[in-house]
C-alpha positions in Angstrom: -91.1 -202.2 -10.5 -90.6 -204.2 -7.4 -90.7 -202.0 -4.0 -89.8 -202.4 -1.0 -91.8 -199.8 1.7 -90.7 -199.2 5.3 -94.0 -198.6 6.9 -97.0 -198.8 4.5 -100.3 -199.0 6.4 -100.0 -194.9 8.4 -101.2 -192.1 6.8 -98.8 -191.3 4.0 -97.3 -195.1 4.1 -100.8 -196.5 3.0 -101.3 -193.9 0.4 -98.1 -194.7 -1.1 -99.3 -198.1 -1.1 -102.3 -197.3 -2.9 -100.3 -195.4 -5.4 -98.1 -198.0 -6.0 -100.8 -200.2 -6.2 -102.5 -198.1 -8.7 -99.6 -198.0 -11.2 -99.0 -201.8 -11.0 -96.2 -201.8 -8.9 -94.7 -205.2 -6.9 -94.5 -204.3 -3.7 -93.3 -205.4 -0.1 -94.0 -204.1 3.0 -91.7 -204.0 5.8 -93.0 -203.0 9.2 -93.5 -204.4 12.8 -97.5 -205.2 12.2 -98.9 -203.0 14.5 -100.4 -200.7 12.8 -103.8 -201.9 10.5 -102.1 -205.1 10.4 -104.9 -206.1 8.5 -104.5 -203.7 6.0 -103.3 -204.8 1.9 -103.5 -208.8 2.4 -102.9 -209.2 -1.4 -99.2 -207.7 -0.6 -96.0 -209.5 0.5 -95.8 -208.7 4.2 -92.5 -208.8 6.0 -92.3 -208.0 10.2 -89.2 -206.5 11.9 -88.2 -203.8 14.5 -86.1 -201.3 11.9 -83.5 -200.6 14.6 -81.7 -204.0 14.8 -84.4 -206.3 13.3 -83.6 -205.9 9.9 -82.6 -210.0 9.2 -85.8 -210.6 7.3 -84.4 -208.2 4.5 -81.7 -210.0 3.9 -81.1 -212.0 0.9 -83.5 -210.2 -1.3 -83.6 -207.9 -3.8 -85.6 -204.7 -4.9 -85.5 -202.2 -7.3 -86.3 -199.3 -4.6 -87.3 -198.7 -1.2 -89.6 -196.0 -0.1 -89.0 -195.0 3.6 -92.1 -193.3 4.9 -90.8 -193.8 9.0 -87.3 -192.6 9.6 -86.4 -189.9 12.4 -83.2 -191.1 13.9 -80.4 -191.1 11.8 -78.5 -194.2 13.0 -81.6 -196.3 12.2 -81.8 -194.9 9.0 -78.4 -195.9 8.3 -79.3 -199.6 9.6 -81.5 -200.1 6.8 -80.0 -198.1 4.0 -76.6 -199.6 4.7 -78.5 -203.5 4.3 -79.8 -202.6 1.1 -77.5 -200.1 -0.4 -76.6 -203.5 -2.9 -79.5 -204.4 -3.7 -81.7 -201.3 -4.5 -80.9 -199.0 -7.2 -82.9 -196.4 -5.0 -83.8 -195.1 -1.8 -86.7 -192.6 -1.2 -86.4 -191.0 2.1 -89.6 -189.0 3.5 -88.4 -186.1 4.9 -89.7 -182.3 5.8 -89.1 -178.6 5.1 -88.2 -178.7 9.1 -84.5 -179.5 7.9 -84.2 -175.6 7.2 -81.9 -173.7 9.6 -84.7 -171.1 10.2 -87.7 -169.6 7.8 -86.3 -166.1 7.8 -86.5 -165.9 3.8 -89.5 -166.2 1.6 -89.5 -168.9 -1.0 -86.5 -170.6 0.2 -85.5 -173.6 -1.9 -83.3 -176.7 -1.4 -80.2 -175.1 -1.0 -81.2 -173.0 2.1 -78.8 -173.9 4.7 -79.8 -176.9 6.7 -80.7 -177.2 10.3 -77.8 -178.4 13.3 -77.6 -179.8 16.7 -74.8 -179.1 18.7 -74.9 -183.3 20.0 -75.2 -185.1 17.1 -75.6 -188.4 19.0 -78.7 -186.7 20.8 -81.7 -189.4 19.2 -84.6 -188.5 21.1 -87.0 -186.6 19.0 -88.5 -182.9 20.3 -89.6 -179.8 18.4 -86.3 -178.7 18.8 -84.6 -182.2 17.7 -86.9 -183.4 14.7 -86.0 -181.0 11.8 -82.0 -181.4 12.4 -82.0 -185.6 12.5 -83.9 -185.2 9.6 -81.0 -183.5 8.2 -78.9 -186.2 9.4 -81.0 -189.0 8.4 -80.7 -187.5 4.8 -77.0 -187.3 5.0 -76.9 -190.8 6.2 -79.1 -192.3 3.1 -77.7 -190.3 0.7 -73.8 -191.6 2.0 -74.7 -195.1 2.4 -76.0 -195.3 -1.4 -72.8 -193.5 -2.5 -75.8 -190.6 -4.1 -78.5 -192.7 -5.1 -80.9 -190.8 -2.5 -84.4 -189.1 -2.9 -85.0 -187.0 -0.1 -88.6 -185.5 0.1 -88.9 -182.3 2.2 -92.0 -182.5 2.8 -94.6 -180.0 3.9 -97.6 -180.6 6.4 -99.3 -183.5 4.9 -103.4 -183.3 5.0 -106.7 -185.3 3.8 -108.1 -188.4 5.2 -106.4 -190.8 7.8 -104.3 -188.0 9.0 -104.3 -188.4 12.9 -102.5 -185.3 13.3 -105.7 -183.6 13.2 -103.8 -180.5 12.2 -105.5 -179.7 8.9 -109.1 -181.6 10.0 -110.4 -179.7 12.2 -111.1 -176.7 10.0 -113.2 -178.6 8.0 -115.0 -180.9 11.0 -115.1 -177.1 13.2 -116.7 -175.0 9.8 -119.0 -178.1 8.9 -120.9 -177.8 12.1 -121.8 -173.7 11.7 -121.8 -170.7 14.2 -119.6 -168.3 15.0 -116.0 -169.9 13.9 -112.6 -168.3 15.8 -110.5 -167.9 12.9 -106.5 -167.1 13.8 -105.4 -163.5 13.3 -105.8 -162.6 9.1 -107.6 -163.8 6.3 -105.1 -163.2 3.9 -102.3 -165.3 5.8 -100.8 -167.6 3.5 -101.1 -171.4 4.0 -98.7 -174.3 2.1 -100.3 -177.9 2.7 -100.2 -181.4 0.5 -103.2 -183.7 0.1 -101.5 -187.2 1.5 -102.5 -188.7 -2.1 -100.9 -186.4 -4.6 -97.4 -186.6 -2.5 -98.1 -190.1 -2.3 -98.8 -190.2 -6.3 -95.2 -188.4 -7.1 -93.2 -190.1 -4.1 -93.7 -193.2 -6.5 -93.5 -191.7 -9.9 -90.5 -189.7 -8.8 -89.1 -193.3 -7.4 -89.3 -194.6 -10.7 -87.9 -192.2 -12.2 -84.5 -192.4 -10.1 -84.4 -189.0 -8.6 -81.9 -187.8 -6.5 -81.1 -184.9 -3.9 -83.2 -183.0 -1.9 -86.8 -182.0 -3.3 -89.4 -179.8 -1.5 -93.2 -181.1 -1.6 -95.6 -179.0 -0.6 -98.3 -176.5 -2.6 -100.8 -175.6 -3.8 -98.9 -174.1 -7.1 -100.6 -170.7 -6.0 -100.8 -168.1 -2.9 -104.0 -170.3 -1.3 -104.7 -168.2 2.1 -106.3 -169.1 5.4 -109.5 -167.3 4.4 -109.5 -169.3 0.9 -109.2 -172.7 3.4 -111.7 -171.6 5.7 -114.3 -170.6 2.9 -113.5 -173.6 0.8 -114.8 -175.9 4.1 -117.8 -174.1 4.3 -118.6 -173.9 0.7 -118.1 -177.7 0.8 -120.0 -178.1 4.0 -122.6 -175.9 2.7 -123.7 -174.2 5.8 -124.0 -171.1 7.8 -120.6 -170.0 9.5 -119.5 -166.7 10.3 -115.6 -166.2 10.7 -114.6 -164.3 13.2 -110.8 -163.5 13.0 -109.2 -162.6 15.6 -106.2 -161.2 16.1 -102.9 -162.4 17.3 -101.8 -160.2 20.1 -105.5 -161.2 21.5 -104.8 -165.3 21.0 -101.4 -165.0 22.0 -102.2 -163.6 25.3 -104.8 -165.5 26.2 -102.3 -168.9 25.6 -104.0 -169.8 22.3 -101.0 -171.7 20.8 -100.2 -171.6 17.2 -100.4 -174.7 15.2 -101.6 -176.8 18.1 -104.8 -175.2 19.7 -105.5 -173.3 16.0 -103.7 -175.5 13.3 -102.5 -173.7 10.2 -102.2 -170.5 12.6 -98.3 -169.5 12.2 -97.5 -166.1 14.0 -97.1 -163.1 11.7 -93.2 -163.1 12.4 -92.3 -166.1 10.2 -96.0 -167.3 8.4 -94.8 -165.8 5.1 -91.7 -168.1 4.7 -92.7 -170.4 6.4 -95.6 -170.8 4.0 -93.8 -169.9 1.3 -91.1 -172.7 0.5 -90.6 -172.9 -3.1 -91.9 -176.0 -4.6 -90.9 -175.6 -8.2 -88.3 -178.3 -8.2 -91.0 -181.3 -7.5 -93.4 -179.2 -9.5 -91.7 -179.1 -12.8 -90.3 -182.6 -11.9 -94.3 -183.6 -11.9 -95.9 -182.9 -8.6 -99.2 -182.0 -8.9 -102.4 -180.9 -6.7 -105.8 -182.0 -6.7 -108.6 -179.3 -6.0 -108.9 -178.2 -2.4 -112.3 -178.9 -2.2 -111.9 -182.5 -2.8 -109.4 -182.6 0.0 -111.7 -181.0 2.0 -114.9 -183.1 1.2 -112.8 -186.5 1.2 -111.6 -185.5 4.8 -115.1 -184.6 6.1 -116.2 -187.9 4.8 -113.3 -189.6 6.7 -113.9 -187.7 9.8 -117.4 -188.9 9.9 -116.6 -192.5 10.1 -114.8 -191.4 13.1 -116.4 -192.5 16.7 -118.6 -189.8 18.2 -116.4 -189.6 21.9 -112.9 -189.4 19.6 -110.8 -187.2 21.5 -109.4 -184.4 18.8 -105.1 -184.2 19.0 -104.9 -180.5 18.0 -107.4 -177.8 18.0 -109.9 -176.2 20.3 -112.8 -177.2 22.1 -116.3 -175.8 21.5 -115.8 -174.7 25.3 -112.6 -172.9 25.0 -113.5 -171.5 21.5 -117.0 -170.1 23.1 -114.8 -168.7 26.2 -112.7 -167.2 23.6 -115.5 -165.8 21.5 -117.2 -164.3 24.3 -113.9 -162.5 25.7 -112.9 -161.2 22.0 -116.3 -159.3 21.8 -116.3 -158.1 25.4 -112.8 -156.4 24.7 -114.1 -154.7 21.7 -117.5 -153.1 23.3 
């Protein structure tokens, strides 16, 4: 199959490469070379800004296009406009933000969607991202008159991920101690390694699905204490968890998801990890071990340079301050 991927060489772009690449696909990539430029040499390689710099498309002809990079729904439209004659499908990565709110558990794709009041608004803010992804869905989906894939997708982990929103569990547990864990053991967590949504973003490409698809797992109830002890069983070393709890963290400015990733306060955690993925699971998404994420991630993070300055989580300093102030209140 000949594809055609927006992006290719971030995160879930270059696993989807790989994937492709792995099941002996043709494949372009379309992006404006400045990120790991030097990434894939052995594939065509086209460069162009998506929003207005799409000439180098035209004139050519795919049998689908993958778009790993779209957030504002006008570009989208640019691109899926250009080849809506000349692809027989368009894969659009999107997110389980589209949902209006995450006030049900296991909500599936016909939840209602999120709105924005301005619908010409394009910059992109908590607040903004989930609804133009609702729009940017709408706008694929019209301009190939239904012949849309649209991936909700749910936080993406394992290695490359810059985000540093799933790594630094394992990176934090792998180096021992007394570990701050967020609020309960037994919160649920949803997460995807990058390489088995990148495995059925191309199978379910090939196979020509359309509409709307959830993709996120594991295909069981996996908790924060089951992440947290799977990275120190993989890490093999001493850590004790101390969990502590959210009226604590909360008033002492310890934001969810950011300063603790995977922490989401009590009020929504259950539906918000607890979409229902059986659509892309019984349309062949499956998970690899959650050790394996793990261990491939630690691995990954320790090609990182020593003085790398961590996106999300806390520092030792904070999480010591923390520590010490959690044990104080309790004597």
């Amino acid at each position: 199959m000949r594809l055609l991927i927006i992006g290719g060489t971030r995160f879930l772009g270059r696993a989807i490469v790989e994937a492709a690449l792995a099941a002996g696909h043709e494949l372009t990539l379309f992006n404006r070379g400045q990120s790991n430029p030097d990434l894939y040499p052995q594939v065509e390689q086209l460069r162009g800004d998506r929003d207005g710099g799409l000439d180098v498309l035209r004139g050519r002809q795919w049998d689908a296009v993958i778009d790993t990079c779209g957030y504002v729904p006008r570009v989208v439209a640019q691109s899926a406009q250009l080849l809506a004659d000349v692809v027989d499908q368009y894969t659009f990565i999107s997110s389980i933000s589209v949902y209006r709110d995450f006030e049900k558990v296991g909500l599936d794709e016909a939840y209602p969607l999120a709105t924005m009041p301005d619908e010409t608004v394009e910059e992109v803010t908590n607040d903004t991202y989930g609804p133009l992804k609702v729009l940017c869905e709408e706008a694929a989906m019209e301009a190939m008159n239904g012949r849309a894939l649209n991936v909700r997708a749910g936080l993406i982990v394992g290695p490359h991920d810059l985000s540093d929103r799933f790594s630094y569990w394992p990176y934090r547990v792998a180096q021992g101690g007394d570990v701050l864990a967020p609020d309960n053991p037994d919160a649920p967590v949803q997460i995807i390694d990058v390489r088995d949504l990148a495995a059925w973003v191309v199978q379910a490409t090939t196979q020509k699905l359309h509409g709307p698809y959830n993709a996120t797992g594991p295909d069981y109830r996996l908790s924060m204490g089951g992440v947290l002890d799977t990275c120190r069983q993989v890490a093999e070393v001493e850590a004790n968890f101390v969990w502590v709890d959210e009226d604590f963290l909360l008033a002492h400015d310890v934001a969810p998801w950011t300063d603790l990733p995977l922490w989401v306060p009590a009020v929504e955690v259950e539906a918000f990890n607890g979409v229902d993925c059986s659509k892309a699971q019984q349309a062949g998404l499956t998970y690899r071990p959650l050790a394996e994420t793990v261990r491939d991630t630690l691995a990954w993070l320790n090609t990182r340079p020593a003085d790398y300055t961590w996106r999300n989580g806390l520092s030792r300093e904070r999480e010591a301050e923390l520590l010490r102030l959690w044990t104080e209140r309790k004597e």
